[in-house]
C-alpha positions in Angstrom: -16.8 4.6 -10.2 -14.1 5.3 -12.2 -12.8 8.5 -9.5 -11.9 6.2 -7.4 -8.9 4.6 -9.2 -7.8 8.3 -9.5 -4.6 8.7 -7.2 -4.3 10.9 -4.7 -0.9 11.1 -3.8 0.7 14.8 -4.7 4.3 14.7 -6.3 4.7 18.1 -6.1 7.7 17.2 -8.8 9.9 17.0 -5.7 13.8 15.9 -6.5 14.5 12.8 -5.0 17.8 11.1 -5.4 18.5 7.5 -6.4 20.3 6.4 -3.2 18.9 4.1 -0.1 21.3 4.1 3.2 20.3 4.1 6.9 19.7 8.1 7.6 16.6 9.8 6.0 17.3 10.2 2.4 14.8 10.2 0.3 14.8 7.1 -2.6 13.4 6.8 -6.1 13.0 3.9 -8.3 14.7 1.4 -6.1 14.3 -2.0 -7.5 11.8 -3.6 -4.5 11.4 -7.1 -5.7 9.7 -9.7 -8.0 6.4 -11.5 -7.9 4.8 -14.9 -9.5 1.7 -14.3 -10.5 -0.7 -16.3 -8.4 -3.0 -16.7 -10.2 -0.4 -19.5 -11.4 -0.3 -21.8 -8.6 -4.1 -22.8 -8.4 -6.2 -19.3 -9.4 -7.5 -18.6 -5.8 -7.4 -14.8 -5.0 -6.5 -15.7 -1.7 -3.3 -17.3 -2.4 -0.1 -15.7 -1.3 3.9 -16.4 -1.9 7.2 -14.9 -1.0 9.3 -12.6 -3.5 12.3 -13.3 -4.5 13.5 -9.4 -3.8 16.8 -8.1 -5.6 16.6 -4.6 -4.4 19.4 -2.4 -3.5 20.4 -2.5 0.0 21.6 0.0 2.7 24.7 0.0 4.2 22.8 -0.5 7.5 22.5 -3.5 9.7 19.9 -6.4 9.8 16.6 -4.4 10.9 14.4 -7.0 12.8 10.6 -7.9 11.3 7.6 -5.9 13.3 4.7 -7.6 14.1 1.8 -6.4 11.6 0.5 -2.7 12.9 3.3 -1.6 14.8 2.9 1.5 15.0 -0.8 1.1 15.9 -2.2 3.4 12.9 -4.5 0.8 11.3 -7.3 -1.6 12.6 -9.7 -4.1 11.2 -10.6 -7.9 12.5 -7.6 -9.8 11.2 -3.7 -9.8 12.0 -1.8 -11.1 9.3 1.7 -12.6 9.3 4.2 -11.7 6.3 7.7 -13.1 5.4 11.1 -10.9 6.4 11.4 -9.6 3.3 14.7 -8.2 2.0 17.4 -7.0 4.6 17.9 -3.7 3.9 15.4 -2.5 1.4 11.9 -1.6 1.2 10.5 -4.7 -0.4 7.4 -6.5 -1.7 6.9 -9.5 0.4 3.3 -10.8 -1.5 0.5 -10.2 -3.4 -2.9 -11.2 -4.3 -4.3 -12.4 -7.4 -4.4 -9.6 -10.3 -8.4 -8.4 -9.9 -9.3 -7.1 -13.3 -11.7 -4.2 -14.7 -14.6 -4.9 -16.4 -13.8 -4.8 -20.4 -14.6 -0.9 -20.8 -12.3 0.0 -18.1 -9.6 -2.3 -19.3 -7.6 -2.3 -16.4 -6.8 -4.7 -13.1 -5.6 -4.3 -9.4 -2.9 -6.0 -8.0 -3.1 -5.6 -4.0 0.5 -6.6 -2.3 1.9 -6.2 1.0 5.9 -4.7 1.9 8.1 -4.7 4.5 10.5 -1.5 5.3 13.5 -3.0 6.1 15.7 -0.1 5.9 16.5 1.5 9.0 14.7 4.5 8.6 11.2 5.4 8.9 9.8 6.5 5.4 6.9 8.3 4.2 5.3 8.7 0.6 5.9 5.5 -0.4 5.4 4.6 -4.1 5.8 1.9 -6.3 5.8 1.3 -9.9 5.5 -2.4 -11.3 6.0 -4.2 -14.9 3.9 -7.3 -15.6 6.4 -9.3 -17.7 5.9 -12.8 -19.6 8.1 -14.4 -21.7 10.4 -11.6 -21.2 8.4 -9.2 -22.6 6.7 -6.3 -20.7 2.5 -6.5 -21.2 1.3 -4.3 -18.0 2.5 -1.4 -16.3 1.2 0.7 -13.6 1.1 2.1 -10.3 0.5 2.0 -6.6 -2.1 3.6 -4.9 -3.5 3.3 -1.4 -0.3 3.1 0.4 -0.9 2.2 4.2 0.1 3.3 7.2 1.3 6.5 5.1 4.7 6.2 7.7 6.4 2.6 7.9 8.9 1.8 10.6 12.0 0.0 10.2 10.3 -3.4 10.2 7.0 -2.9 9.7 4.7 -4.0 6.9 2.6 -1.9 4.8 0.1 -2.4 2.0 -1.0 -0.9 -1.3 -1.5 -1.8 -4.6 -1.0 -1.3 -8.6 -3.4 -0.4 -10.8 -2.6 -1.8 -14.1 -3.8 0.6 -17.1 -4.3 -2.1 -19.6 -4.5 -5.3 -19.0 -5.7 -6.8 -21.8 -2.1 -8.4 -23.3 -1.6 -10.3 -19.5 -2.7 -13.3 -19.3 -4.7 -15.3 -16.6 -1.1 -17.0 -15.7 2.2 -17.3 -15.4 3.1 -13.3 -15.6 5.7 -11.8 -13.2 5.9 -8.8 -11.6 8.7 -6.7 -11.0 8.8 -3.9 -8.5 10.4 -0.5 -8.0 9.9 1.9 -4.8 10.7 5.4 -4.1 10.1 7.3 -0.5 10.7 10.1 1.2 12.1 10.8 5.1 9.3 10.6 7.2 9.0 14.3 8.8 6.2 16.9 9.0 7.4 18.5 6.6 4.4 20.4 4.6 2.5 18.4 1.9 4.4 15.2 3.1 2.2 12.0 3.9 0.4 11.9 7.4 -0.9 9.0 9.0 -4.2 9.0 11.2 -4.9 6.3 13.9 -7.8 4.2 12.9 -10.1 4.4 16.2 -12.8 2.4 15.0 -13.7 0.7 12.0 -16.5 -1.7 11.8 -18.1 -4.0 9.1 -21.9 -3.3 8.6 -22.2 -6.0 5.9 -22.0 -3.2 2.9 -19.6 -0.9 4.3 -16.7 0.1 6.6 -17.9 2.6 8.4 -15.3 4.3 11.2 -13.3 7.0 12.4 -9.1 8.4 12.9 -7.6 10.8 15.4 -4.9 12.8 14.1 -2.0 11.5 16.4 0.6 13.0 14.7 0.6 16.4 17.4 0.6 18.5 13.8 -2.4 20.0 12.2 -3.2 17.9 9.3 -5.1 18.6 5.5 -6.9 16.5 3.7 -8.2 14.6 1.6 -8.0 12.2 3.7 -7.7 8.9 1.8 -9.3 5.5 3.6 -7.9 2.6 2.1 -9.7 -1.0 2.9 -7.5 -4.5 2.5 -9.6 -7.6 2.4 -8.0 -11.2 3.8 -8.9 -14.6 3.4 -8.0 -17.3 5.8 -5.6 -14.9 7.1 -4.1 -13.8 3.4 -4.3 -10.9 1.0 -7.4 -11.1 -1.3 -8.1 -8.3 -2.3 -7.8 -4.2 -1.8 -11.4 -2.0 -1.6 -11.9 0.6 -4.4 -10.3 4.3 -2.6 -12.4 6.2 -1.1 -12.1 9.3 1.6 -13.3 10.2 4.7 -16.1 12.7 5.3 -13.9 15.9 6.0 -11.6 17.3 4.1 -10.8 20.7 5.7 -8.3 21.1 8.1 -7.8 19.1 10.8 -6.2 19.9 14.3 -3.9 17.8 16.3 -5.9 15.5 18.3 -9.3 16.3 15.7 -11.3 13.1 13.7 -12.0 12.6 10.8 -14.8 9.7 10.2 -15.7 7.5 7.0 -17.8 5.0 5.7 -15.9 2.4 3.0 -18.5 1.3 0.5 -17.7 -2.5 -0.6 -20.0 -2.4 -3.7 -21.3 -6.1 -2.5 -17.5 -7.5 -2.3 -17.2 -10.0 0.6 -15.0 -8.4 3.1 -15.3 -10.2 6.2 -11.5 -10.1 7.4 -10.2 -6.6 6.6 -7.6 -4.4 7.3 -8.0 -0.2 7.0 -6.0 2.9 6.9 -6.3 6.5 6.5 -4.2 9.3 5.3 -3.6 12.3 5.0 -1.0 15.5 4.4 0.6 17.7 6.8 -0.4 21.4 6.6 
């Protein structure tokens, strides 16, 4: 269904300012790394490779790399392993193989995984991305489905762009260049939430769980539930978004629950999140 490439992030038109260091400062349009597409090494979607990251970097010290859920706010059945990524930046550190719309649609998903390796946690985390070849810019989008909605200094993450029109990028050789912008990671109202993933559970057609609100703050929804799909322990592909059952108000210490359609996609080694918005 076409809704659910609709993003659900709010902007609010907040000011941000073009800076990254190590105390909570919010950044925007950060450079955040470059991609081969990989659909140019042998055109499995399950193939993953290292950027090459020139983002700008803060002033801070080396932050060490997290093992995968550190801070315990998503579940599934696999545990993946990612590359370092760039010291001092918030950086793309893979990505899957460009998924792409059917021809009315027009568009294409490109699932990737980051590392925050600033040394602040960081909340509303967005990227923007150029499909280049030859030089020449043929794609541009943005992400959506940002998971854990609060990254450590460390810790990996996952999300993807969704390419408007993809219809001038080829099958190969395209790269993609990256650009984040986040905010401090506070309670602050309207600012990005993260539940705990309690249970989450694949039924052959669907991911069908439940979250706790963690966070000691009363929480509003929607509550996005984002679904990552692996293949022999890589990034394959991202589930279309989709939302949990409430979308009222939710207490500290309240659930929310959800059940992940996969419109017959294979899923067996997966990876989910939910998010929401402080009140």
């Amino acid at each position: 269904m076409f809704s659910k490439k609709v993003l659900v992030s709010i902007s609010l038109g907040w000011a941000v300012v073009l800076v990254v260091s190590g105390c909570s400062t919010a950044a925007s349009n950060v450079p955040a790394g470059s991609v081969a597409d990989q659909s140019a090494s042998s055109g499995s979607s399950s193939d993953q490779s290292s950027s090459a990251p020139v983002p700008t970097k803060s002033a801070a010290s080396t932050v060490a790399a997290l093992p995968f859920n550190a801070s315990g706010y998503l579940a599934g059945n696999v545990t993946p392993t990612l590359d370092a990524g760039e010291a001092g930046a918030v950086s793309v550190v893979s990505t899957a193989a460009l998924k792409r719309d059917n021809a009315v649609l027009g568009g294409g998903t490109l699932p990737f995984a980051f590392r925050n390796n600033t040394a602040a946690t960081i909340s509303h985390i967005d990227f923007t991305g150029t499909a280049t070849v030859d030089g020449k810019v043929v794609a541009t989008g943005a992400s959506q489905g940002t998971v854990p909605a609060h990254v450590k200094p460390g810790e990996m993450g996952f999300s993807y762009l969704y390419l408007e029109d993809v219809k001038s990028l080829p099958e190969s050789g395209a790269q993609y260049d990256f650009r984040a912008s986040t905010m401090p990671a506070d309670n602050s109202s309207f600012n990005t939430a993260p539940l705990k993933v309690t249970q989450a559970d694949n039924n052959g057609s669907a991911i069908i769980g439940s979250a706790v609100n963690s966070t000691g703050k009363p929480l509003s929804g929607p509550y996005a539930v984002d679904v990552y799909c692996f293949t022999d322990g890589a990034l394959s592909s991202a589930g279309t978004m989709d939302f949990a059952t409430e979308t009222g108000d939710v207490a500290p210490d309240g659930t929310v629950s959800f059940s992940h359609d996969l419109y017959d996609s294979p899923c067996d080694s997966f990876v989910v999140g939910v998010s929401g918005y402080f009140a």
